[in-house]
Every structure is written in C-alpha cells, then in structure tokens.
N, CA, C and O atoms as CSV, one atom per row, in Angstrom:
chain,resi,resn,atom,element,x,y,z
A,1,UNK,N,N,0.836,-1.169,0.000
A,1,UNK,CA,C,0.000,0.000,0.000
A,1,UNK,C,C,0.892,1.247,0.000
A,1,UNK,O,O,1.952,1.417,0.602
A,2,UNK,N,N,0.057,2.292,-1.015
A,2,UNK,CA,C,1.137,3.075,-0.705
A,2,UNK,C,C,1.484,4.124,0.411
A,2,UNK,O,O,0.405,4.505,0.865
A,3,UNK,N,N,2.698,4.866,1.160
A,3,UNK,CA,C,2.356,5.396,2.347
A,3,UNK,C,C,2.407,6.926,1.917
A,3,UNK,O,O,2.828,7.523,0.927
A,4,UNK,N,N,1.551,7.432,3.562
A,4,UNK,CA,C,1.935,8.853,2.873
A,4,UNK,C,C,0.247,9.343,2.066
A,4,UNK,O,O,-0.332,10.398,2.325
A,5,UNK,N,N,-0.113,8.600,1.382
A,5,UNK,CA,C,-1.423,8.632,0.799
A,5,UNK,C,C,-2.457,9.162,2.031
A,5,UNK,O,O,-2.456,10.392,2.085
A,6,UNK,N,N,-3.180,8.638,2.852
A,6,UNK,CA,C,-4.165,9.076,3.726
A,6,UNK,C,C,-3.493,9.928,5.026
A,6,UNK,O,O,-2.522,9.763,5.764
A,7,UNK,N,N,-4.621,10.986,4.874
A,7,UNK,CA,C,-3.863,12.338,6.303
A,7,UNK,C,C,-3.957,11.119,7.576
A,7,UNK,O,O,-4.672,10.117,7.596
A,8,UNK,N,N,-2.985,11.591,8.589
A,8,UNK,CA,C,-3.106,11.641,9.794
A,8,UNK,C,C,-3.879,11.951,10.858
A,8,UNK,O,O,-4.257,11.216,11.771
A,9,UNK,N,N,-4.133,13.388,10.619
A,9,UNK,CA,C,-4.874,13.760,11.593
A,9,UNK,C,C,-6.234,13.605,11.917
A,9,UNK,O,O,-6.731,14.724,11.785
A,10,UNK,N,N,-6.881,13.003,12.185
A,10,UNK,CA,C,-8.163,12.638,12.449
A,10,UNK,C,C,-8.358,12.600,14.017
A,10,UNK,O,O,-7.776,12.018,14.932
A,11,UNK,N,N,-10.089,14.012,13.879
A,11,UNK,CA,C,-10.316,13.599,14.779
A,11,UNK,C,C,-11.410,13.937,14.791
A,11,UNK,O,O,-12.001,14.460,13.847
A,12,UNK,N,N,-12.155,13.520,16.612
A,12,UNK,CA,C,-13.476,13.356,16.813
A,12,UNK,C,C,-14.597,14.640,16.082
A,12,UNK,O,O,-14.752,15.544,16.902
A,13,UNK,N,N,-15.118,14.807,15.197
A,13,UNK,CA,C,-16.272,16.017,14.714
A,13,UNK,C,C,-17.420,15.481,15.016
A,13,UNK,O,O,-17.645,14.310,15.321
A,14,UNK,N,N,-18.534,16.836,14.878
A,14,UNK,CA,C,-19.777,16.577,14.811
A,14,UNK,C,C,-20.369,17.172,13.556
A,14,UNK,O,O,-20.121,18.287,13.097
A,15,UNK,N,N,-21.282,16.158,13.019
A,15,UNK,CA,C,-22.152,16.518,11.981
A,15,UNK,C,C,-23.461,16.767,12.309
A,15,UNK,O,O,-24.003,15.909,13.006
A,16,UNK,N,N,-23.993,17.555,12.041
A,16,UNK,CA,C,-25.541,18.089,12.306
A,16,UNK,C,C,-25.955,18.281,10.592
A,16,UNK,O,O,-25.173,18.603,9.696
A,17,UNK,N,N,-27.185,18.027,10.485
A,17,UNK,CA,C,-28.050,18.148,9.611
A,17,UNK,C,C,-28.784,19.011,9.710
A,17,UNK,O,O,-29.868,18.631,10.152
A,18,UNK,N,N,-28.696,20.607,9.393
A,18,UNK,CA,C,-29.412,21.695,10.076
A,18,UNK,C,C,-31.285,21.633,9.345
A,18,UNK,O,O,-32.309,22.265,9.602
A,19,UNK,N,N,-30.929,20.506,8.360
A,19,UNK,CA,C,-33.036,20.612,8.155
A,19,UNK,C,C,-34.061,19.556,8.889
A,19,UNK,O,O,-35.283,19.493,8.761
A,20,UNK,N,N,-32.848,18.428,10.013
A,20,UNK,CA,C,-33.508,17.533,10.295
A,20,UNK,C,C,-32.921,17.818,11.979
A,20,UNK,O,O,-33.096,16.896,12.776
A,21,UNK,N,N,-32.236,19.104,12.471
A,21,UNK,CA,C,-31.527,18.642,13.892
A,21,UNK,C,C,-30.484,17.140,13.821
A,21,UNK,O,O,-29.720,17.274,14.777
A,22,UNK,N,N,-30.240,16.170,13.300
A,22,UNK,CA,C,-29.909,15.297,13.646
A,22,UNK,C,C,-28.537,15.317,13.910
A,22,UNK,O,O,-28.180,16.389,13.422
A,23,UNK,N,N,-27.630,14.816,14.353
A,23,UNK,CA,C,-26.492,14.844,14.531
A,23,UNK,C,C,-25.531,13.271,14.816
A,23,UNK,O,O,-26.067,12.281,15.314
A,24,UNK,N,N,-24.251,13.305,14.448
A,24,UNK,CA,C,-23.657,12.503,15.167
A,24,UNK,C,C,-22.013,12.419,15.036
A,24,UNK,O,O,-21.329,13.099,14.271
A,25,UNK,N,N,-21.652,11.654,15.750
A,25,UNK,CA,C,-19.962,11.841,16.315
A,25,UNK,C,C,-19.342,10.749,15.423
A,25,UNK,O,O,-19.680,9.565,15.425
A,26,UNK,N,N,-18.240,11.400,14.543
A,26,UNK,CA,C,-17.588,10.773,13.867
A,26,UNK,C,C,-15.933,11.257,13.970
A,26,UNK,O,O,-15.534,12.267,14.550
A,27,UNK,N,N,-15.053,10.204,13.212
A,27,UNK,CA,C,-13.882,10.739,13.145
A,27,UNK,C,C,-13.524,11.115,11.841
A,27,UNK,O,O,-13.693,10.336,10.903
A,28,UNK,N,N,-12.788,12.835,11.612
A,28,UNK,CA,C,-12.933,13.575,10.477
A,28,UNK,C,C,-11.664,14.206,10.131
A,28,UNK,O,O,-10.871,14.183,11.073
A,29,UNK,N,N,-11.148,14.864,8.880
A,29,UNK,CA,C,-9.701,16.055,8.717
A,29,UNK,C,C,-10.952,16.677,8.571
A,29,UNK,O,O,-11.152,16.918,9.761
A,30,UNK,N,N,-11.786,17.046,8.082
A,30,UNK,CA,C,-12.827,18.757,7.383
A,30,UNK,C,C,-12.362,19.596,8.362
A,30,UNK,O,O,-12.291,19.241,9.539
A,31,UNK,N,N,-11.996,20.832,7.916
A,31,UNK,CA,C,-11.835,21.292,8.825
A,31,UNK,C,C,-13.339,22.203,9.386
A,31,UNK,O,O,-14.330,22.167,8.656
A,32,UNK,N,N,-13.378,22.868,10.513
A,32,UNK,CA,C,-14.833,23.621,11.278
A,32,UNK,C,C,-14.220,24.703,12.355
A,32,UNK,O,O,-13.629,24.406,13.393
A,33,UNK,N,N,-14.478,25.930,11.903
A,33,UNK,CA,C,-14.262,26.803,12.757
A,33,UNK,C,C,-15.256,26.603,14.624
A,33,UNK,O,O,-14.948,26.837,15.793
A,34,UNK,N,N,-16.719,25.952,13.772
A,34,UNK,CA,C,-17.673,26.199,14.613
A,34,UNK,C,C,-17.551,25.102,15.737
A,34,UNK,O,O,-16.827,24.134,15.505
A,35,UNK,N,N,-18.161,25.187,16.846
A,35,UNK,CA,C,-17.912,23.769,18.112
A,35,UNK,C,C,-19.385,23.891,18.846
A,35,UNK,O,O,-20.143,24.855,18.948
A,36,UNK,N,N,-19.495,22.450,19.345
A,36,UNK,CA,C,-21.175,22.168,19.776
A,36,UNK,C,C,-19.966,21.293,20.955
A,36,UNK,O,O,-18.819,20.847,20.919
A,37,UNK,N,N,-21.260,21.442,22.063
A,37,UNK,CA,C,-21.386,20.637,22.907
A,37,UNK,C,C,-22.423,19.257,22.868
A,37,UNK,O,O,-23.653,19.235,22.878
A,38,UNK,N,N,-21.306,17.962,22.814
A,38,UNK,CA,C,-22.299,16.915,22.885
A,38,UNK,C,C,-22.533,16.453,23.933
A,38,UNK,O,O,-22.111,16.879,25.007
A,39,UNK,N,N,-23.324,15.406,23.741
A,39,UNK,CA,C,-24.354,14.435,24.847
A,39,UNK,C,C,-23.026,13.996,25.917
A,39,UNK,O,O,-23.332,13.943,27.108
A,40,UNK,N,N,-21.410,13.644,25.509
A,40,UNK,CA,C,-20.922,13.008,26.742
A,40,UNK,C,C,-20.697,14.569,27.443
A,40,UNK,O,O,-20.591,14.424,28.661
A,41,UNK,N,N,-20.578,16.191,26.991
A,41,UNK,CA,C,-20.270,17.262,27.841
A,41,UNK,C,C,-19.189,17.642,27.249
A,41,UNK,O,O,-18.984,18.838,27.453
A,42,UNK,N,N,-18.262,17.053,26.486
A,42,UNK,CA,C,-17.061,17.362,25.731
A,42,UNK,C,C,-17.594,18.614,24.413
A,42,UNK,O,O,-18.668,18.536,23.816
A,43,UNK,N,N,-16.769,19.474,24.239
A,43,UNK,CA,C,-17.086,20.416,22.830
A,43,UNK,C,C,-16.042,19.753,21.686
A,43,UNK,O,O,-14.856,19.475,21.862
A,44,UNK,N,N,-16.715,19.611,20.653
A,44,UNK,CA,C,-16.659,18.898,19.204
A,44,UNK,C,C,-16.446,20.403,18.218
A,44,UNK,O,O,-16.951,21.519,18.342
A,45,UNK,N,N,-15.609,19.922,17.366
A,45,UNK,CA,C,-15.927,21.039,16.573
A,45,UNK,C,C,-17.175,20.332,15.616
A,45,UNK,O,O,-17.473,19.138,15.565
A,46,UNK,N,N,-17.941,21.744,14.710
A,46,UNK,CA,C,-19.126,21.279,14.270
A,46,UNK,C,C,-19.044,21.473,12.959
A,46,UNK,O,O,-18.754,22.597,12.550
A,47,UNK,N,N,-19.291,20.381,12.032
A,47,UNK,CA,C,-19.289,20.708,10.651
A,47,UNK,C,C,-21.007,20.461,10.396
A,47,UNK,O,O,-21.533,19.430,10.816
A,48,UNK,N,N,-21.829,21.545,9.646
A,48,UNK,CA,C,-23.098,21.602,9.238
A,48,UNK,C,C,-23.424,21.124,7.788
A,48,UNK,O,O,-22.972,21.741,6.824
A,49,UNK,N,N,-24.207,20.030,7.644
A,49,UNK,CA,C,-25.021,19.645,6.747
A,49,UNK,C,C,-25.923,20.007,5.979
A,49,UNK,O,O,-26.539,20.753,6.740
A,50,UNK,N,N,-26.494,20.039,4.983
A,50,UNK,CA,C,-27.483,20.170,4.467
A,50,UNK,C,C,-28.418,19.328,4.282
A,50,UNK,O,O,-29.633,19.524,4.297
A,51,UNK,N,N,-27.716,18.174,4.065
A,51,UNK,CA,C,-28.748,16.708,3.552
A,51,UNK,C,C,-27.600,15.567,4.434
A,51,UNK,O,O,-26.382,15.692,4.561
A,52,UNK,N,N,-28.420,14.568,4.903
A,52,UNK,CA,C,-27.799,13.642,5.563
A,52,UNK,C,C,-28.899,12.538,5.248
A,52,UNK,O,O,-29.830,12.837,4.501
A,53,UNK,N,N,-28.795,11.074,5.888
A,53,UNK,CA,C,-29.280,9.892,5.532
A,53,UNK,C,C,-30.521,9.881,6.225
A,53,UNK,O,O,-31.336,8.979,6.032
A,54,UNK,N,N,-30.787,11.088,7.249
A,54,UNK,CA,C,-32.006,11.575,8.496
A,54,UNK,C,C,-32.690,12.380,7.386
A,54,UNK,O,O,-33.914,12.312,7.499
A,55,UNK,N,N,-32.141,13.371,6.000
A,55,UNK,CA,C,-33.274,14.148,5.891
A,55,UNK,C,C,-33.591,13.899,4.357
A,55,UNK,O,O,-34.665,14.304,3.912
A,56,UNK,N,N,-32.246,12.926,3.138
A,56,UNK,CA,C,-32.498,12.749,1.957
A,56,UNK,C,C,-33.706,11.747,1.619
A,56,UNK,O,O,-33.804,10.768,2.358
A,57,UNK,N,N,-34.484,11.868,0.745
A,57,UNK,CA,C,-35.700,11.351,-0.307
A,57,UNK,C,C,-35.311,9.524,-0.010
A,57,UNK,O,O,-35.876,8.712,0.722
A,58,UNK,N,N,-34.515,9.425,-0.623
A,58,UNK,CA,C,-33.700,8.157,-1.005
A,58,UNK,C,C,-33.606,7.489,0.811
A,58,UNK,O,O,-33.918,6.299,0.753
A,59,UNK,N,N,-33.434,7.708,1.598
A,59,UNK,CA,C,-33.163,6.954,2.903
A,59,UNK,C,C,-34.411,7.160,3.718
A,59,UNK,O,O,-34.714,6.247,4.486
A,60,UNK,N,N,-35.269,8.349,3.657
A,60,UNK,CA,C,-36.475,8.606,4.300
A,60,UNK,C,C,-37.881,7.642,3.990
A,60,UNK,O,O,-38.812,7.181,4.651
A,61,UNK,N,N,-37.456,7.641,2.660
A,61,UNK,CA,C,-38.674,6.925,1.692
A,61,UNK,C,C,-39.860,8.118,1.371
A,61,UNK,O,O,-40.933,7.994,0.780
A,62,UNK,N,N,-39.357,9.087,1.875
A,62,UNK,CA,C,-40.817,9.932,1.274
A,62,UNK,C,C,-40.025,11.120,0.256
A,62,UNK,O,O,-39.386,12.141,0.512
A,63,UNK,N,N,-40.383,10.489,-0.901
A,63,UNK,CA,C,-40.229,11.159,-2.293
A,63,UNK,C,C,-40.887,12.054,-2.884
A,63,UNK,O,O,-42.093,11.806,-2.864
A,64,UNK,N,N,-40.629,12.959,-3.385
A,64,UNK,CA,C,-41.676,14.232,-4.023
A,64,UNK,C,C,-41.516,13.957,-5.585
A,64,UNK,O,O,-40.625,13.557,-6.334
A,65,UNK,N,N,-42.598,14.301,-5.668
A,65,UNK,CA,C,-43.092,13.986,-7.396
A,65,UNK,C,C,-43.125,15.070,-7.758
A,65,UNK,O,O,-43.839,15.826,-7.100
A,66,UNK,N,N,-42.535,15.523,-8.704
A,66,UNK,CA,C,-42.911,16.770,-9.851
A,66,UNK,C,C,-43.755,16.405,-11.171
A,66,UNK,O,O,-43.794,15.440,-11.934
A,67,UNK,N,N,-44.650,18.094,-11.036
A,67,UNK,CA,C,-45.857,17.466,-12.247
A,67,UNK,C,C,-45.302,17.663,-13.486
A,67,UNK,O,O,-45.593,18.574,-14.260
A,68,UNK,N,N,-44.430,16.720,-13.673
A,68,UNK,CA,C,-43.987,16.985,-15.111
A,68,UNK,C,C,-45.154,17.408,-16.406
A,68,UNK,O,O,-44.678,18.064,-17.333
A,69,UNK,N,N,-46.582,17.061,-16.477
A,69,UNK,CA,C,-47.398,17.564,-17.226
A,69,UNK,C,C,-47.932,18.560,-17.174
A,69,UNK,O,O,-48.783,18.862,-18.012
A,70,UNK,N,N,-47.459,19.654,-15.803
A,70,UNK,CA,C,-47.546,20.526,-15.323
A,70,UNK,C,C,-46.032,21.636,-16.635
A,70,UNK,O,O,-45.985,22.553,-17.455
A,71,UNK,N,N,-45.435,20.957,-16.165
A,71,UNK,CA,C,-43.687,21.485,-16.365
A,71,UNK,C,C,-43.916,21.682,-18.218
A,71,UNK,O,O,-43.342,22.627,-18.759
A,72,UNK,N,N,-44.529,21.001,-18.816
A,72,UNK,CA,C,-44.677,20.529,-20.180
A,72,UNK,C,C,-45.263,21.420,-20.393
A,72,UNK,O,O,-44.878,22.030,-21.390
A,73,UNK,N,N,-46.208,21.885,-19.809
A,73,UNK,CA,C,-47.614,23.001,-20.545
A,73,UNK,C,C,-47.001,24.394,-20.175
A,73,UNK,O,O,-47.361,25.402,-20.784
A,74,UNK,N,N,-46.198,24.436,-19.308
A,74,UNK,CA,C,-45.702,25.820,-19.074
A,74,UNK,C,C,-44.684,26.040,-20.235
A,74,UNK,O,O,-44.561,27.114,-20.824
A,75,UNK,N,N,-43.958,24.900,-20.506
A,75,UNK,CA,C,-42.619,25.183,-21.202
A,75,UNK,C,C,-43.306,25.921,-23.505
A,75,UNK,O,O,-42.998,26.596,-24.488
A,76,UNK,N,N,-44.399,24.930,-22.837
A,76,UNK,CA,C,-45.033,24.777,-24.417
A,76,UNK,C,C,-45.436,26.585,-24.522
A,76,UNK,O,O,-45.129,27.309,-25.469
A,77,UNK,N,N,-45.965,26.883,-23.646
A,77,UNK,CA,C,-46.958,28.164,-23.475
A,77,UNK,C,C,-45.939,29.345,-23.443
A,77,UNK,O,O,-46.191,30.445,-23.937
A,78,UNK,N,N,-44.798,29.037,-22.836
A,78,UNK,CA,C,-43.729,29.974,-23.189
A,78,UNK,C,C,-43.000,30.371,-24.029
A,78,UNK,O,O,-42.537,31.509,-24.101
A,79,UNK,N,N,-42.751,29.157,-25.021
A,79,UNK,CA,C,-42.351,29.315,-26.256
A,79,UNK,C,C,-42.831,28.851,-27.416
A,79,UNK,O,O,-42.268,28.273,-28.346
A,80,UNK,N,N,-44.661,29.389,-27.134
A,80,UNK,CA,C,-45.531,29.106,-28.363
A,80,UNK,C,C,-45.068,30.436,-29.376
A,80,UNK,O,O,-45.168,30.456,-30.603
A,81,UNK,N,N,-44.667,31.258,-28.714
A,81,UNK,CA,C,-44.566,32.530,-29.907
A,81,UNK,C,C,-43.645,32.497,-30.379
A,81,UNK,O,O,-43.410,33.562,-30.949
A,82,UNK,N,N,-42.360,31.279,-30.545
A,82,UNK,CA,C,-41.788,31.335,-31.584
A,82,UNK,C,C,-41.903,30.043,-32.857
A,82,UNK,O,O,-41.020,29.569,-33.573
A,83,UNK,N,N,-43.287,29.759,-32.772
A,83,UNK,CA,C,-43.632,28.513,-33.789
A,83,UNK,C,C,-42.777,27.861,-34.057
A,83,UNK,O,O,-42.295,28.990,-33.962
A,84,UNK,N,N,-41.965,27.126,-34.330
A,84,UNK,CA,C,-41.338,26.108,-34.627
A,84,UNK,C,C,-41.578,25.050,-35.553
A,84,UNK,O,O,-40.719,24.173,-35.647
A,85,UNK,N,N,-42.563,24.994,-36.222
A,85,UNK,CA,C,-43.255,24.127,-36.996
A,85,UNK,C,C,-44.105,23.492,-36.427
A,85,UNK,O,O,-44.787,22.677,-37.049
C-alpha cells in the first residue's frame, strides 16, 4: 500500500443536519471553525449539513413527485410565440 497517501490527523467532529436537527460523532480532517457541545459534555468542533441519511428522499422513503405535465404546458406556453413548426 502506498504510504503517505491518507492524512493523519483525524479527529473526533460533529455533523448536524441543520433541516432535520440530527447529529452525530464521527472521526474527520474537514476542517470547522464552529464547536457544539455533545451528549458526553465534551465540545466537538461542528461541521453543518445540508442533507444527511435523516433528511435525503432516497433513505427517508418519502419522495416528491414533480408534475412533469404541469412542467410541459408551461414550457409549451412559453415558447408558443416562436412557432417552430
């Protein structure tokens, strides 16, 4: 294997998912200016989420449908005034 390849420094972070609250303790390089206090009382630095496996479509199971026949009639209606054949 080769050495030298993966950083060193790793350590304990927290990830929060700021659309679901969720959080949890992992070992990380990202770096995070920001720091949370967790559940053992220790401060973590905090790296913030957007989407995590607590708030994406795909792991939740609740999927949103777009009205694509919706999307179709707008697109048509917008560029009926340049006929096209």
């Amino acid at each position: 294997m080769k050495q030298g390849l993966h950083p060193e420094d790793y350590r304990l972070v927290v990830f929060k998912d700021i659309s679901t609250d969720y959080s949890f303790l992992t070992r990380s390089t990202a770096p995070s200016r920001d720091t949370i206090t967790w559940e053992d009382g220790n401060e973590y630095p905090l790296i913030k989420l957007e989407i995590s496996s607590a708030s994406h479509p795909f792991y939740t199971g609740k999927m949103t449908f777009v009205d694509t026949a919706g999307r179709i009639d707008k697109f048509k209606k917008k560029f009926a005034k340049f006929d096209l054949g």
